[in-house]
Legacy VTK file of the C-alpha trace (Angstrom):
# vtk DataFile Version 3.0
C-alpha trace
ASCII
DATASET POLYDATA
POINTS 280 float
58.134 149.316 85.271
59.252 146.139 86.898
58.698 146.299 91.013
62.159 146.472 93.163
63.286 142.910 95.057
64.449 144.923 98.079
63.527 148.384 99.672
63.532 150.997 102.355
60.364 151.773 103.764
59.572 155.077 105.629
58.280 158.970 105.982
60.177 160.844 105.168
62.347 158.515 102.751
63.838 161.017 100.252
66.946 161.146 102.585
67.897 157.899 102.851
71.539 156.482 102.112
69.948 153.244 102.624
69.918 152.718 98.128
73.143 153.796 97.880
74.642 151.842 100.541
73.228 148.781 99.094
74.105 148.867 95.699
77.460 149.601 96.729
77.520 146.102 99.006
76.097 144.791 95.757
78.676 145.705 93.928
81.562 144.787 95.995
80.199 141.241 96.377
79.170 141.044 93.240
75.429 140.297 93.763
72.763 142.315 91.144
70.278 143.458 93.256
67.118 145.807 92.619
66.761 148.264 95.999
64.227 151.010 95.939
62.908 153.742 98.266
59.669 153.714 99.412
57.949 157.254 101.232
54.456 155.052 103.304
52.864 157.086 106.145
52.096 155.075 109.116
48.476 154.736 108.082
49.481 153.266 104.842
52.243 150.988 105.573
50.554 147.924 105.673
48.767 148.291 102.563
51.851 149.511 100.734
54.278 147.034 102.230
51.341 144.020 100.964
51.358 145.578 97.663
55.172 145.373 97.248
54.802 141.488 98.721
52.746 140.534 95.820
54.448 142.169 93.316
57.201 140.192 94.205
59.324 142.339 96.980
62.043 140.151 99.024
62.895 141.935 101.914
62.655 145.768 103.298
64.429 147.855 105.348
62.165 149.609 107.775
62.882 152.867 109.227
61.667 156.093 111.014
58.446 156.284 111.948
57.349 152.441 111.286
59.647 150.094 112.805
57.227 149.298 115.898
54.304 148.854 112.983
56.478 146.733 110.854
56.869 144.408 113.982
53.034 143.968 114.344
53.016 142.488 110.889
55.185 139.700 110.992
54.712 136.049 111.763
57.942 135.229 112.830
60.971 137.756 114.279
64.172 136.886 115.734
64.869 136.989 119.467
66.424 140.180 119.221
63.411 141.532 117.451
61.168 140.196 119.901
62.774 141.924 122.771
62.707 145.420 121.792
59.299 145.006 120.059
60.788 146.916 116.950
61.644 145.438 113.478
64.211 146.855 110.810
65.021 144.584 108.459
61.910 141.890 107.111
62.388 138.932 104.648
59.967 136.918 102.650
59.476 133.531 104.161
56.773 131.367 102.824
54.177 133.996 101.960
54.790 136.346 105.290
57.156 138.128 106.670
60.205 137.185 109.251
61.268 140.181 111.246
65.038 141.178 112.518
66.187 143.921 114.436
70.075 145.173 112.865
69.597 148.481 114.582
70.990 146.914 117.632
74.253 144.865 116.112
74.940 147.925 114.060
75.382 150.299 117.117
77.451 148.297 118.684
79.667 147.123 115.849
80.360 151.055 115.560
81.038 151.710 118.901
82.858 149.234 119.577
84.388 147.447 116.330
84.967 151.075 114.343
85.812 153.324 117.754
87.180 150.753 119.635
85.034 151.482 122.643
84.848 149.840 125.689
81.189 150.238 126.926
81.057 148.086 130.172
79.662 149.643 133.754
78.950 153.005 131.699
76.085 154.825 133.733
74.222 155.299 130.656
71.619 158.142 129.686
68.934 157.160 126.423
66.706 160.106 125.195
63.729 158.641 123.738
61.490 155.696 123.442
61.104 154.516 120.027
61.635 151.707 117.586
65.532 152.726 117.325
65.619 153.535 121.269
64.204 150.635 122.144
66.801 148.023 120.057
69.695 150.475 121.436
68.689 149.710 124.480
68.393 146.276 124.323
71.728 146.445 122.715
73.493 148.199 125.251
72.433 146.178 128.030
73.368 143.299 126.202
77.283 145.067 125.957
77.342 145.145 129.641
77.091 148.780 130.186
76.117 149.791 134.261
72.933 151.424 134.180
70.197 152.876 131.810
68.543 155.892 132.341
65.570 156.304 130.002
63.743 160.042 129.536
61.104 160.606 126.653
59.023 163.370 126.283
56.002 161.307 126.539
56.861 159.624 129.911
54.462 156.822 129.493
56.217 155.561 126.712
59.608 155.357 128.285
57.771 153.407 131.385
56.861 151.206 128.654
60.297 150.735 127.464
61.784 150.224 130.866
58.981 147.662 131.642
59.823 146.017 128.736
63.289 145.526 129.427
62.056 143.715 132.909
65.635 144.488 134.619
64.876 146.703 137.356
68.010 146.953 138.792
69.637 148.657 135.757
66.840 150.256 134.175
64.999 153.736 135.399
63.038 155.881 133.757
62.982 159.825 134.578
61.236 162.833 133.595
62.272 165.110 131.133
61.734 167.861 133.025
64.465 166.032 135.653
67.196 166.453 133.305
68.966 168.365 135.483
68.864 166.668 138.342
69.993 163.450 136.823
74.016 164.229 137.810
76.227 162.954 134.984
76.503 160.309 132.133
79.109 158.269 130.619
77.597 157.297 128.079
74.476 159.574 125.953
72.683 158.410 123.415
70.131 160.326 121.257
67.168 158.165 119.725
64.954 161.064 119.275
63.716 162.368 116.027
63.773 165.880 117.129
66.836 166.183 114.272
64.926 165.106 111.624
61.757 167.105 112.798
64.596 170.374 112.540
63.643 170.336 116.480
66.566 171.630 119.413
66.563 169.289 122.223
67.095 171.851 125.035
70.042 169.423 127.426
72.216 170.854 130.425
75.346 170.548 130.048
75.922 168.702 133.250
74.667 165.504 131.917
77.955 165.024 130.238
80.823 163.658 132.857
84.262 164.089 131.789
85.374 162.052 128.547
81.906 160.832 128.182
80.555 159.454 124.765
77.565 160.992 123.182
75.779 159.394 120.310
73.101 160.258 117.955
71.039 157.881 116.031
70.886 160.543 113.280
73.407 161.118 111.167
74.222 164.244 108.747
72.770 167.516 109.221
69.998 165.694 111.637
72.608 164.738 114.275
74.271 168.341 113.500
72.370 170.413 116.967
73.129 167.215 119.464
76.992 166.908 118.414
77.417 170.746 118.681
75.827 170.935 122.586
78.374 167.688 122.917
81.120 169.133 121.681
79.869 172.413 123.875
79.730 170.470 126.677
83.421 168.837 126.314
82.659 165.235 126.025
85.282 162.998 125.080
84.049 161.985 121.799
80.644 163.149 120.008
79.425 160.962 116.849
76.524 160.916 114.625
74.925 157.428 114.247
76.678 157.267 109.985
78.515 154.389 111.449
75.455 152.250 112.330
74.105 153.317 109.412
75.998 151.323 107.557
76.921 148.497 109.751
72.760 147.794 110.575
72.540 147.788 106.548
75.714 145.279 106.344
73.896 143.040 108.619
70.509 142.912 106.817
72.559 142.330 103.440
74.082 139.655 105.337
70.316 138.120 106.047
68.954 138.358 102.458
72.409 137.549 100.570
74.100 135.265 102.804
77.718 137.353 103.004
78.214 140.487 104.919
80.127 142.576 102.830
83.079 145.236 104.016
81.610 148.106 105.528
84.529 150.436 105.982
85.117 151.348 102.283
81.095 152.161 102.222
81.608 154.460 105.176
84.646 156.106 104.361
83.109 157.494 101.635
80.018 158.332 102.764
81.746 159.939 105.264
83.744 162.371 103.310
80.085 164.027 102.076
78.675 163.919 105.424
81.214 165.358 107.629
80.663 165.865 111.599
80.745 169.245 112.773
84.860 169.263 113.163
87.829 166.415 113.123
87.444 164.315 116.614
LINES 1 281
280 0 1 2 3 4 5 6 7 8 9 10 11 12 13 14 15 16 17 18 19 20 21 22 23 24 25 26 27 28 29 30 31 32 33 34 35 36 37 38 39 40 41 42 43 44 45 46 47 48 49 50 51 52 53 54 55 56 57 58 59 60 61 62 63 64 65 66 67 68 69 70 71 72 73 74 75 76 77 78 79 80 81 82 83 84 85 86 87 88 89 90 91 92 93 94 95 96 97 98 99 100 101 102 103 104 105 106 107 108 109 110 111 112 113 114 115 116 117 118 119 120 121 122 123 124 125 126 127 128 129 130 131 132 133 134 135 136 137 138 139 140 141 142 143 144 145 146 147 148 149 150 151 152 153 154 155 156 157 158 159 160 161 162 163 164 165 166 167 168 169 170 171 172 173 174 175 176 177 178 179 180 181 182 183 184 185 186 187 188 189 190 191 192 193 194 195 196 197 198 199 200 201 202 203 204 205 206 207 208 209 210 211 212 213 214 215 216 217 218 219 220 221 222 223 224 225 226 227 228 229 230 231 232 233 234 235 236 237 238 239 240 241 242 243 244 245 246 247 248 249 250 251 252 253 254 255 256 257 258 259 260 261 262 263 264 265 266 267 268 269 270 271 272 273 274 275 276 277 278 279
């Protein structure tokens, strides 16, 4: 059994559309392509990910909960990368590994390429602290929205974040426990796993201001519990993160293969299985 060229790494990894989406770019451009899913626990990730290196392996996809690992075992990453500390996408240069960050691109090319959303000055609310929270946030600043509001249930880590960031005059962090007392966002995004743990995020429904955008990272039946309370809460629009998805996994493509291929047939049909709770 010859070893894949390309691969998602992660754990869990049995859910990914990350395969599928990728043999579908492959096919539209035309470009063979071997792309495999790989299940590696955090405390074998960098053995597994040197094993697939020397058999041959040409760049990975890196997902929940590893991105902040993978970023600790490159030589090189791109600004972006560097910034939010958290890598997605890695490619084989020279015997190591370069490290990107499409997470960030990919939310924004769905928010505002696909849903034609205008994100500037929104007072902004992030839930959580990880790899994908911290390229969202880097991303969002970087789209001009107003302010950032970050809340994790570990605090320290969302301190961390913020400090990160180094723009105190946007950035705050809160306690989780202050959710109520936080007045009202236009803009909510969800970067915790508590979907994919099958966890409810207990959220007031005053966080939401009137025709306010929430967002989860998560899409399918993860992003299900946050898009209900949205939808519960009467925000103006309520989306599961399907279209970054595929627009982070258009990007990488676009690193390894040298085209980015067309990423609304991809999503269109992926889509139509994965429907969000109800027609926006």
């Amino acid at each position: 059994m010859t070893s894949p060229d390309y691969a998602v790494f992660g754990h869990p990894i049995s859910h990914s559309l990350s395969p599928r989406i990728h043999a579908a770019f492959g096919k539209q451009t035309g470009i063979a392509l071997d792309y495999a899913a790989i299940d590696a626990p955090a405390d074998v990730f960098a053995a597994t990910l040197a094993r697939f290196a020397d058999a041959g392996g040409r760049g990975a996809n890196i997902t929940l909960p590893l991105k902040q690992d993978a970023f600790g075992l490159c030589a090189q990453t791109s600004d972006f990368a560097s910034r939010a500390g958290a890598v997605n996408t890695l490619t084989r240069v020279d015997g190591s590994w370069h490290g990107d960050n499409t997470d960030g691109p990919g939310l924004i090319r769905d928010l505002t390429g696909r849903h034609s959303l205008d994100l500037r000055e929104r007072r902004s609310l992030l839930l959580g602290a990880g790899g994908a929270a911290r390229a969202a946030a880097h991303a969002l600043l970087d789209a001009g929205i107003g302010e950032l509001v970050i809340v994790n249930r570990n605090a320290e880590r969302a301190d961390a974040l913020a400090d990160s960031i180094r723009d105190p005059s946007r950035v705050h962090t809160r306690y989780w426990n202050d959710l109520a007392d936080l007045g009202s966002f236009d803009l909510i995004v969800n970067a915790t796993s508590a979907g994919v743990a099958r966890e409810t995020l207990q959220l007031p429904f005053a966080l939401v201001a009137p025709r306010a955008l929430c967002y989860d990272l998560s899409y399918g039946a993860a992003a299900f519990g946050f898009v209900a309370w949205a939808r519960a809460a009467s925000a103006g629009k309520a989306l599961d993160g399907l279209g970054m998805l595929v627009e982070q996994a258009a990007e990488s493509f676009a690193i390894w293969h040298g085209m980015r291929p067309d990423t609304d047939p991809v999503h269109d049909a992926l889509r139509a299985e994965l429907p969000l709770l109800a027609t926006d």
